[in-house]
N, C-alpha and C positions, 0 to 999 in steps of 0.2 A: 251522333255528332260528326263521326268522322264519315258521314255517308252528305253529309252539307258541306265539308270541302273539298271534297273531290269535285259536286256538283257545281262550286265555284271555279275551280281550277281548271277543269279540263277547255273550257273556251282560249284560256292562255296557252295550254299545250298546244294545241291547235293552232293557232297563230304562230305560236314559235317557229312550227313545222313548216308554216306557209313562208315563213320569213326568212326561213334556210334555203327554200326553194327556190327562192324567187331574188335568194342573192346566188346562188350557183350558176342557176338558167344565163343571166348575162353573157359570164363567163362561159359556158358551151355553146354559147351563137355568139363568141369571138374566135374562139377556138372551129366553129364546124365552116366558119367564113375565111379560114386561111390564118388567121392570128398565131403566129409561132412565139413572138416574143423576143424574137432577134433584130437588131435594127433594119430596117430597109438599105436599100443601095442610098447612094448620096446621103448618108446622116453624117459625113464626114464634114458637109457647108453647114448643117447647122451646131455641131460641135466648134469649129471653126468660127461663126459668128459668135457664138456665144462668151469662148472665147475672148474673142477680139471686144465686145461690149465687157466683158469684166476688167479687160485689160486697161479700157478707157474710163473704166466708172474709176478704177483705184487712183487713176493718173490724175481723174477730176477732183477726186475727194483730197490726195494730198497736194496738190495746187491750192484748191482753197480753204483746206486750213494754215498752210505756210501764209496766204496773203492773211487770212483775218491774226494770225501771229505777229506778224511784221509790223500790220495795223494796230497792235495792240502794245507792240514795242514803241512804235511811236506816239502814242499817246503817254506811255509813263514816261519815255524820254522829255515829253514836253509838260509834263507835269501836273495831267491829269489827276486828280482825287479818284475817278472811280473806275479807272482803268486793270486797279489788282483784283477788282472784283468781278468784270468781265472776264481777265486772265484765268481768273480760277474758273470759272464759267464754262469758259471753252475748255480747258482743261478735263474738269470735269466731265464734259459730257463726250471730252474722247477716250479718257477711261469709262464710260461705261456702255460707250459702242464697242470698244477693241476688248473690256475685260467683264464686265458682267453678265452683259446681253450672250454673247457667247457659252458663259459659265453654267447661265440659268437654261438654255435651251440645248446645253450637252447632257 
């Protein structure tokens, strides 16, 4: 019995083997083509952009959620019915950009 799993098994060895190979090899024709792993020169422009777009993405996202706040101030100011239900809305789904999403992916 134990001579029919091994003869099942060992084609899986065997692949496994090939499958260790053949993810190493990449990595030693990155490495024999000069790849050290250190930044190049100028990686400092695109630190620096990147940066500068995170700087603007935050600056964008709380811009418009202050406008649809404001907008949503004036609706219950003017007396809207189903303006606390948008409010919780938005609300909602900025706690669970700023605190869940965060939570679940630390």
């Amino acid at each position: 019995m134990s001579y029919v799993i091994r003869t099942r098994t060992w084609p899986y060895t065997l692949l496994a083997a090939f499958a260790a190979l053949g993810a190493v090899s990449p990595l030693e024709a990155l490495r024999a083509a000069g790849f050290t792993g250190a930044a190049p020169k100028g990686s400092g422009v695109i630190v620096q952009l990147i940066k500068t777009l995170t700087d603007n993405w935050t600056w964008l996202i709380a811009t418009g959620v202050g406008l649809v706040l404001v907008l949503l101030a004036g609706l219950m100011v003017f007396g809207s019915t189903r303006a606390p239900e948008h409010l919780f809305r938005v609300i909602g789904g900025i706690m669970l950009i700023l605190i869940v999403i965060p939570a679940v992916l630390a």
